[in-house]
C-alpha positions as CSV (number, residue, x, y, z in Angstrom):
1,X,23.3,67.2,-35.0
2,X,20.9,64.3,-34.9
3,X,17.3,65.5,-35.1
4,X,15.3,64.8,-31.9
5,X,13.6,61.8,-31.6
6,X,11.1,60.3,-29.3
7,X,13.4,58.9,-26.4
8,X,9.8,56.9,-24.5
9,X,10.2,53.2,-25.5
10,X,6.4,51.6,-25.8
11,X,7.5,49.8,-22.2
12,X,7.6,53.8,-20.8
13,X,4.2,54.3,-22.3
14,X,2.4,51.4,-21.3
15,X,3.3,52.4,-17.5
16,X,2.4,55.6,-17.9
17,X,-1.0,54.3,-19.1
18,X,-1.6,51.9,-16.5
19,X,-0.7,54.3,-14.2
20,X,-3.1,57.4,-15.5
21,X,-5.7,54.4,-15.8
22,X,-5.5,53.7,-12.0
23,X,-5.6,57.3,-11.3
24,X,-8.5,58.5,-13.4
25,X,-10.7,55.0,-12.0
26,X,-9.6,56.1,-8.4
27,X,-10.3,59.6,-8.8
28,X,-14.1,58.5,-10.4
29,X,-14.3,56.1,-7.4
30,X,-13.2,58.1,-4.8
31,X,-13.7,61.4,-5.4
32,X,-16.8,62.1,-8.3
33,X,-19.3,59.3,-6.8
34,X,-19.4,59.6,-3.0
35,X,-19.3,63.3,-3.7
36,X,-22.3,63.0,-6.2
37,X,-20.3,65.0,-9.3
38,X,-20.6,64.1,-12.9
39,X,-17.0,64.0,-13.7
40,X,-16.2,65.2,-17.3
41,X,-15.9,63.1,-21.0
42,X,-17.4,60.1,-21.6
43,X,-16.1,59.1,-17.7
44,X,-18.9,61.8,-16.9
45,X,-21.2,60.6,-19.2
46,X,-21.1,56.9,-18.2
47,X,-22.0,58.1,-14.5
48,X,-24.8,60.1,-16.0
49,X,-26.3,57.6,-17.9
50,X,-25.4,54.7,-14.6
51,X,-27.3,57.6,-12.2
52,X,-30.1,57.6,-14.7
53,X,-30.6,54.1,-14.7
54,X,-30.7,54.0,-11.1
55,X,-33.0,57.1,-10.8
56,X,-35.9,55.7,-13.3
57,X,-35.0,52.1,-14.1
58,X,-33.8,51.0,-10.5
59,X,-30.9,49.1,-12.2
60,X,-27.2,50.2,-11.6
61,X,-25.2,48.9,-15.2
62,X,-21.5,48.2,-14.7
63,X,-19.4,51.5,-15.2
64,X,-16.9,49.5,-17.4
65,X,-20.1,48.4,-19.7
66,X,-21.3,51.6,-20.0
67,X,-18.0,53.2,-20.8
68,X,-16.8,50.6,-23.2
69,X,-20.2,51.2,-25.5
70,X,-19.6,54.9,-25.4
71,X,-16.2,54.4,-26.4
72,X,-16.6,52.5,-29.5
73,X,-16.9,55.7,-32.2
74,X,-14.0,57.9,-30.2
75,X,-11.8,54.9,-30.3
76,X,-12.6,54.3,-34.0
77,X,-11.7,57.8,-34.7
78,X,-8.5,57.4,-32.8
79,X,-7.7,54.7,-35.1
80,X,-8.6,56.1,-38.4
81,X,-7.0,59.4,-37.9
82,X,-4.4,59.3,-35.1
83,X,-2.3,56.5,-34.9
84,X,-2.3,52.5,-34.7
85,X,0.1,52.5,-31.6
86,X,-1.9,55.5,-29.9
87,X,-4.9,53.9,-30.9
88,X,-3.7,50.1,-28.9
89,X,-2.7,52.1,-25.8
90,X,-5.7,53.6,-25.7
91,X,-7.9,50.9,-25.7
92,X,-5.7,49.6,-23.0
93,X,-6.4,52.8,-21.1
94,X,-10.4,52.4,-21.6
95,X,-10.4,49.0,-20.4
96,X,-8.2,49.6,-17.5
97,X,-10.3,52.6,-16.5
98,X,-13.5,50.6,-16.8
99,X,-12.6,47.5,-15.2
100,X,-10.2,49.2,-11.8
101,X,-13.9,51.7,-11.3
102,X,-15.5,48.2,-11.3
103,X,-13.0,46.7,-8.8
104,X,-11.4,49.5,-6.5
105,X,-13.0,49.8,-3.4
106,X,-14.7,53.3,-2.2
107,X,-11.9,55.6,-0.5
108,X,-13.9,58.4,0.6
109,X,-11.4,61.0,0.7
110,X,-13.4,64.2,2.3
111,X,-17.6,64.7,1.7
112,X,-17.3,68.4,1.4
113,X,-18.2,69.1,-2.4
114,X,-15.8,72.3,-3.0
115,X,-12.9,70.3,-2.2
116,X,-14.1,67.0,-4.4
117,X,-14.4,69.2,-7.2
118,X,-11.0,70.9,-6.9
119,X,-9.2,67.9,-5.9
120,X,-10.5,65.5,-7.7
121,X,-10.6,67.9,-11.0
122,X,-6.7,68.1,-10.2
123,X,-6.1,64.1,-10.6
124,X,-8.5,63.6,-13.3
125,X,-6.4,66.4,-15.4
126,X,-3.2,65.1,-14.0
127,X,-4.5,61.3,-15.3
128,X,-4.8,63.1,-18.5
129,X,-2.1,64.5,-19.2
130,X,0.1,61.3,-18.1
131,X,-2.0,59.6,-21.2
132,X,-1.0,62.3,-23.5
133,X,2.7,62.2,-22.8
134,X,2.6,58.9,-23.2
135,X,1.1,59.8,-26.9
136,X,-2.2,57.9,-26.0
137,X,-5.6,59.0,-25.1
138,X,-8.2,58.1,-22.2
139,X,-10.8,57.6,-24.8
140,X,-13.9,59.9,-25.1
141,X,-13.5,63.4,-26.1
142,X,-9.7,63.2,-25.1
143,X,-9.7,61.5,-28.9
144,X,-12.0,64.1,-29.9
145,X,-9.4,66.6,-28.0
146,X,-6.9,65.4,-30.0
147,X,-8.2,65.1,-33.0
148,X,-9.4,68.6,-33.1
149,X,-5.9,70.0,-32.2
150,X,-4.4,68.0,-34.7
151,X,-6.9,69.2,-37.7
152,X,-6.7,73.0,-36.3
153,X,-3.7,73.0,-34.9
154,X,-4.1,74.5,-32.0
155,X,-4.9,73.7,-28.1
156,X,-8.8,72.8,-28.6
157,X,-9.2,71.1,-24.5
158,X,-11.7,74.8,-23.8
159,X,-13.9,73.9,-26.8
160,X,-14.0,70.1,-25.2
161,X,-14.6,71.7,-21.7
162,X,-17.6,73.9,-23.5
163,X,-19.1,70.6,-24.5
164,X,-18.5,69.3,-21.0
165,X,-20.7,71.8,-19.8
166,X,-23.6,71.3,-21.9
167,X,-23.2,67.7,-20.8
168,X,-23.4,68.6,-17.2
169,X,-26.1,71.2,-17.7
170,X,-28.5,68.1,-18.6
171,X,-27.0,66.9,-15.3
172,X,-28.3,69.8,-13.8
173,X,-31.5,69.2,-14.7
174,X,-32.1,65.9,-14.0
175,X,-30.1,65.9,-10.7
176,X,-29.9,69.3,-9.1
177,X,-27.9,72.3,-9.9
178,X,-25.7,72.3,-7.2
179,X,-24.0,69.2,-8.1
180,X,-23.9,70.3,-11.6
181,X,-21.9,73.7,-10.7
182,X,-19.0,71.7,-8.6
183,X,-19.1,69.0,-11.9
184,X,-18.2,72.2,-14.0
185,X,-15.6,73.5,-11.6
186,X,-14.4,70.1,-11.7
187,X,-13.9,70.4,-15.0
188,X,-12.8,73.5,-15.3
189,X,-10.0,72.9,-12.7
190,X,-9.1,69.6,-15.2
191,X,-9.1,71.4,-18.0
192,X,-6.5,73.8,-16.7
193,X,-4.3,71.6,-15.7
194,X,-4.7,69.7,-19.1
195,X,-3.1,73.3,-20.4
196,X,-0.7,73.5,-18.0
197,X,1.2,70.5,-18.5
198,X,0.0,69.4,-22.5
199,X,2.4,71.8,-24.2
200,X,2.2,69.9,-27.6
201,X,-0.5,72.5,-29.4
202,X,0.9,75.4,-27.5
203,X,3.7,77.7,-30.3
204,X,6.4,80.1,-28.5
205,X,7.9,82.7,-31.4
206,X,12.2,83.0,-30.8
207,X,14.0,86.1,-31.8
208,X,17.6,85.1,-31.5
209,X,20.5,87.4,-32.1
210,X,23.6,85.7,-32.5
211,X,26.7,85.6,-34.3
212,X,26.5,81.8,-35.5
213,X,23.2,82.5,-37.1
214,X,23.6,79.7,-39.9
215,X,24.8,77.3,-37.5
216,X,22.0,77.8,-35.1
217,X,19.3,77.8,-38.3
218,X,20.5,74.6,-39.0
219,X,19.8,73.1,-35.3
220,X,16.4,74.2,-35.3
221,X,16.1,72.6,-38.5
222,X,17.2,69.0,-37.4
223,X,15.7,69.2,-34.1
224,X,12.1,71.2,-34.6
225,X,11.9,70.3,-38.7
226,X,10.6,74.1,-38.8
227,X,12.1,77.1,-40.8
228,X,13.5,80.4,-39.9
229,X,14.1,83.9,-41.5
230,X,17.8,85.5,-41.1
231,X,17.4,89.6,-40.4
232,X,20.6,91.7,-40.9
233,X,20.8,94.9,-38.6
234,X,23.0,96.6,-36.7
235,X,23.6,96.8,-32.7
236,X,22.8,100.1,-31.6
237,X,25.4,100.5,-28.9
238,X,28.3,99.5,-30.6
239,X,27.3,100.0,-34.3
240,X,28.4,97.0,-35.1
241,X,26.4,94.5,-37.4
242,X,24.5,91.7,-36.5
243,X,22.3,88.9,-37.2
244,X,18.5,88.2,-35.8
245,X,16.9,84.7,-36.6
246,X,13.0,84.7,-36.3
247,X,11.2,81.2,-35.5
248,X,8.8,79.6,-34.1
249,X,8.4,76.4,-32.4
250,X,6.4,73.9,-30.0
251,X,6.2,74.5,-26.8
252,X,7.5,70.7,-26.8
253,X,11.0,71.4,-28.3
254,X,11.2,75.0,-26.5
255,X,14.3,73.8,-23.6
256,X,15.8,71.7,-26.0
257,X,16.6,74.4,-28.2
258,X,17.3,77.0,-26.2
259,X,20.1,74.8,-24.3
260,X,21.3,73.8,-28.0
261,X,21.3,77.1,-28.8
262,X,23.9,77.9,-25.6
263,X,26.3,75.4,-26.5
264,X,26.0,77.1,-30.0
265,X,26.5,80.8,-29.0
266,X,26.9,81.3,-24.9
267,X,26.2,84.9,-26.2
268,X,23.6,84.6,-28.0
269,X,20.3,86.8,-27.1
270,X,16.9,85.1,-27.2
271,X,13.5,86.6,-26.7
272,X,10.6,84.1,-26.1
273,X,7.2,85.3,-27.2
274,X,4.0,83.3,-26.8
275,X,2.5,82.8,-30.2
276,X,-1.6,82.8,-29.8
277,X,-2.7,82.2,-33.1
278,X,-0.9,80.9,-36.3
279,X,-2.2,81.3,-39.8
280,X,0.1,79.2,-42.5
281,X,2.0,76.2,-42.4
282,X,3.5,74.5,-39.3
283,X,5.3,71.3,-39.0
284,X,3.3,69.4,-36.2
285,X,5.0,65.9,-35.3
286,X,2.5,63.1,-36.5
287,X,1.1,60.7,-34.0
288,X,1.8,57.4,-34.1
């Protein structure tokens, strides 16, 4: 079997982009202004710094400005560590976001706070996510995001949603703490859906009992790259022997091989265990 490769063309990607770049600027325009939150990121920090200005200076700087300044070191970072081709689409992304939260006009969508931070933290996590499967960022801290998971290997979004927080808690202070609180349960709300859909860092542990262990071994091989380790034992019930592989994979590849692994064996017994931490060597699919 052929080992499984990326089937998004860089078309697919760059309308996935522009499409998670018109609904983060829409959600920033629509929903975190007129309802006064600090939305997270450098998004969030951009309307900081733009509510500063207009608080002490008396001078509103564009958004896209702002953003693109901010941007410069995270998208640097995205290019020395993370990819070329991520690293293009997501500049694209930053300059989309900044110029459509220049241009869109105001939709106010409801003024009641609770429901700006749930809703609006539910299509800025949902623009997210539509970046990262298209294997691009948003700039800001979803490079720094990234490049966390990719040095610890693991989901890193709640360290980057503790950082949020300490942005927002300055909000607080300048601004008021009520709009603070809904700017962290908008956050929060993105950040959940970030984990909910981004299953890339996310491991699930597979104990398969079969009887085509070695052709099943070598599937996981070709399509995951990873190992596994054969057990010999014997079924209880019907004393007869049998074969147990253990492996574990990304939550990525999880459907693919578990349908592979029906055409293989129809049979075949597989328990799915959530892996929460992972100490050794892992083969994690570069960026590109």
């Amino acid at each position: 079997m052929a080992k499984k490769k990326d089937a998004m063309t860089m078309p697919q990607r760059v309308v996935l982009v522009v499409l998670a770049s018109f609904v983060m600027a829409f959600t920033i325009k629509s929903f975190a202004r007129p309802g006064g939150i600090f939305s997270g990121g450098f998004n969030g920090i951009s309307l900081l710094i733009i509510a500063c200005c207009e608080k002490f200076l008396h001078i509103s700087p564009p958004f896209s400005l702002v953003n693109y300044t901010l941007n410069l070191i995270p998208l640097y970072i995205a290019f020395r560590y993370l990819g070329r081709k991520l690293t293009v689409l997501s500049i694209l992304c930053v300059v989309l976001i900044g110029s459509l939260t220049d241009l869109l006009p105001v939709v106010q969508i409801t003024t009641d706070p609770l429901l700006v931070a749930i809703f609006g933290g539910i299509l800025n996590g949902f623009a997210v996510c539509l970046c990262l499967f298209a294997n691009a960022t948003g700039g800001g801290t979803d490079v720094i995001g990234l490049f966390m998971s990719e040095v610890y290997g693991r989901d890193c979004w709640n360290a980057i949603f503790m950082m949020n927080v300490c942005v927002l808690c300055t909000a607080g202070v300048l601004f008021g703490w009520d709009k603070a609180l809904y700017s962290i349960i908008y956050q929060y709300v993105s950040t959940q859906v970030i984990h909910a859909l981004h299953t890339r860092y996310q491991r699930k542990t597979l104990w398969i009992i079969t009887e085509h262990a070695e052709e099943v071994y070598q599937m996981i091989a070709q399509v995951t790259n990873h190992d596994a380790t054969l057990f010999q034992g014997v079924g209880c019930y019907k004393r007869q022997p049998r074969q147990m592989l253990y492996s574990i994979v990304s939550s990525d590849d999880l459907k693919l091989v578990c349908n592979r692994i029906r055409e293989i064996d129809p049979k075949a017994f597989v328990n799915i265990q959530r892996t929460e931490m992972l100490n050794g060597r892992f083969y994690q699919r570069p960026n590109d």
